[in-house]
C-alpha positions in Angstrom: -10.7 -2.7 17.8 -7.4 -1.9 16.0 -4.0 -2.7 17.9 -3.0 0.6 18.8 0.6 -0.7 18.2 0.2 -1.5 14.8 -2.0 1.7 14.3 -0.8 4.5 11.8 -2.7 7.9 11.9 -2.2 10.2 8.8 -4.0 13.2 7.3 -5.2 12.4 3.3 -2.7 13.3 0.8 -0.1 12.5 3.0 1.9 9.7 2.5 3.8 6.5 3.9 7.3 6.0 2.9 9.4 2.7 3.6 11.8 3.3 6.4 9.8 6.0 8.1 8.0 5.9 11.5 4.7 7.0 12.2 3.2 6.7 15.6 6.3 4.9 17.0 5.5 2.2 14.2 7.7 2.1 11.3 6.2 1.6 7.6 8.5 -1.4 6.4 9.2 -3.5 2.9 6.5 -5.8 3.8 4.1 -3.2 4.7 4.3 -1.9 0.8 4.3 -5.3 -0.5 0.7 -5.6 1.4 -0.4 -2.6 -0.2 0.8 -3.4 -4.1 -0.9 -6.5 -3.6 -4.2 -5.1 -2.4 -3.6 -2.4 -5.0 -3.8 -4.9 -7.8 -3.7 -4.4 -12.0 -6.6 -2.3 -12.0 -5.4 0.1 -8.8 -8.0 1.2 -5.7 -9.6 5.0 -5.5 -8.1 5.1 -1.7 -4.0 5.5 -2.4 -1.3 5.4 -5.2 1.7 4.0 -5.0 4.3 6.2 -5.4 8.4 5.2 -5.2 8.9 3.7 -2.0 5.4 4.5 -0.2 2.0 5.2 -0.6 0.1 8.5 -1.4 -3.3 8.6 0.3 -6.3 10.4 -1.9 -9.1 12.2 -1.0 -11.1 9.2 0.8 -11.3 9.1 4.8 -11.4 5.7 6.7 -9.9 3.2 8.2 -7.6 0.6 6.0 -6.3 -2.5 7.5 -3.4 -4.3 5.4 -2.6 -7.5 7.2 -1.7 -6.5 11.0 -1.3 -2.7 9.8 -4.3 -0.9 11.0 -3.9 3.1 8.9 -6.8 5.7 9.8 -7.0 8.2 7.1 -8.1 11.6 8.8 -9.8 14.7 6.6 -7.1 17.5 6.0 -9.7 19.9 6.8 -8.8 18.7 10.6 -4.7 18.7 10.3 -4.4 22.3 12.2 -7.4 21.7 14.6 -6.2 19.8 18.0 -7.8 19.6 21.0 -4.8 19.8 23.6 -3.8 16.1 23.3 -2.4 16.0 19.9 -5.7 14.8 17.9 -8.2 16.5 15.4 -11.3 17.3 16.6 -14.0 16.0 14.7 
């Protein structure tokens, strides 16, 4: 099971930008550097790196960078909540 304090929650086609906090944890230098790496030459279907960040793409999952746990939730669920803050489905 992921550490929930290293756990990041975002919708797809949102993204992560350095200096920004996300579920009380903040997306940091090192964090990015994890993703270019695991991003390579030849680039991943899952995110694109954008200026600073990372822009999540259609796929859904679960990605774990290091000790950076990041679950990637369907837009189709951003609106839907069921009275504590999380999708549905």
């Amino acid at each position: 099971m992921a550490n929930r304090k290293n756990l990041i929650t975002i919708f797809e086609h949102q993204t992560l930008k350095v200096g920004e906090f996300y579920n009380s944890v903040e997306f940091e230098d090192f964090h990015l550097e994890r993703f270019e790496r695991f991003f390579g030459n030849k680039g991943v279907p899952f995110f694109s790196l954008i200026n600073k960040g990372v822009r999540f793409n259609e796929y859904v999952g679960v990605l774990q960078i290091g000790d950076l746990t990041v679950e990637v939730l369907p837009k189709a669920d951003k609106n839907s909540d069921n009275g504590e803050g999380k999708a549905n489905w």
